[in-house]
N, C-alpha and C positions, 0 to 999 in steps of 0.2 A: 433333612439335615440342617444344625443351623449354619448361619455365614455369621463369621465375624470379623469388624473391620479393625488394624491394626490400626496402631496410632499411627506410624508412619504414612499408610496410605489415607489418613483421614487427615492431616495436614499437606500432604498432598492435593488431594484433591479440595481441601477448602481452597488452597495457592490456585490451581485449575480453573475452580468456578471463580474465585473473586478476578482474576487477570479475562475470561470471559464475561462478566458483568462489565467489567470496565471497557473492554475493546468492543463490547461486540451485544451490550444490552441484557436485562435480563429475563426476555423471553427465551434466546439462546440458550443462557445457562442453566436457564428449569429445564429447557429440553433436554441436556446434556445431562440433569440429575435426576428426570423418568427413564431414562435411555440405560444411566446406573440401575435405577431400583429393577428395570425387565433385567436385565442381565443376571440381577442378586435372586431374581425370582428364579428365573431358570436353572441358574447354580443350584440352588434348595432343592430342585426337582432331578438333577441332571447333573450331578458333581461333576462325572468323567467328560463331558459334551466338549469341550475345548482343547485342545493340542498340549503334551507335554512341551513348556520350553528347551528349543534348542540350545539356545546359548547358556542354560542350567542343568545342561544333563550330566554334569559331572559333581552334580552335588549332592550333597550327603540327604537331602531330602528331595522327592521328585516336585517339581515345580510346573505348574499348567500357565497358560497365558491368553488373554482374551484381547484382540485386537480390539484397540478404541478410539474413536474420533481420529483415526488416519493415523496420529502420529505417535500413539501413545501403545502400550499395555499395559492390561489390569493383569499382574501376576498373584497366584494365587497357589496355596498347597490345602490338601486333602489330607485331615486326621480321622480314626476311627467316628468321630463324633460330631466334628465342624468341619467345616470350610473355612479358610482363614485366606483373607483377602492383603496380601502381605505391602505391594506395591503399586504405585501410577507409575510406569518409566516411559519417559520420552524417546523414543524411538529415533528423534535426530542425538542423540547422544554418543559416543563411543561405545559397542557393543561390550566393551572389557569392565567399562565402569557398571553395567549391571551387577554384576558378582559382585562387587565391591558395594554396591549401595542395598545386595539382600541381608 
């Protein structure tokens, strides 16, 4: 199946990796964006492998979520044909702003 990254999770996550280049070097942030592509690999092989999110289950689409780097999730929804990689959400945020920033 393919995956495809939404614009929003791909300014996302460039915000991600340029704020890790900067604090923290960038042998970190390649690690952090092979660490992406297994994940995107697995997706393609394994759509269902990951947990419905909780705090999206009352949404009009069902919504999966991939725990990342401790503090973060990759949310993501499953169409007949892709994968569609919708969000980076930070996890120290307020659980309510999720819904509001899908």
């Amino acid at each position: 199946m393919k995956v495809t990254l939404s614009d929003r999770f791909k300014e996302r996550w460039d915000e991600y990796l340029d704020y890790g280049v900067t604090n923290y070097g960038k042998t970190l942030a390649n690690k952090k964006n092979e660490h992406l592509i297994s994940i995107l690999k697995r997706l393609e092989l394994f759509p269902e492998s990951y947990h419905i999110e909780p705090l999206l289950q009352d949404m009009d689409k069902e919504y999966r979520s991939i725990n990342f780097d401790k503090m973060f999730k990759i949310i993501y929804t499953i169409t007949e044909n892709e994968i569609i990689i919708e969000n980076l959400w930070n996890t120290k945020r307020n659980p309510k702003s999720l819904k509001k920033d899908i």
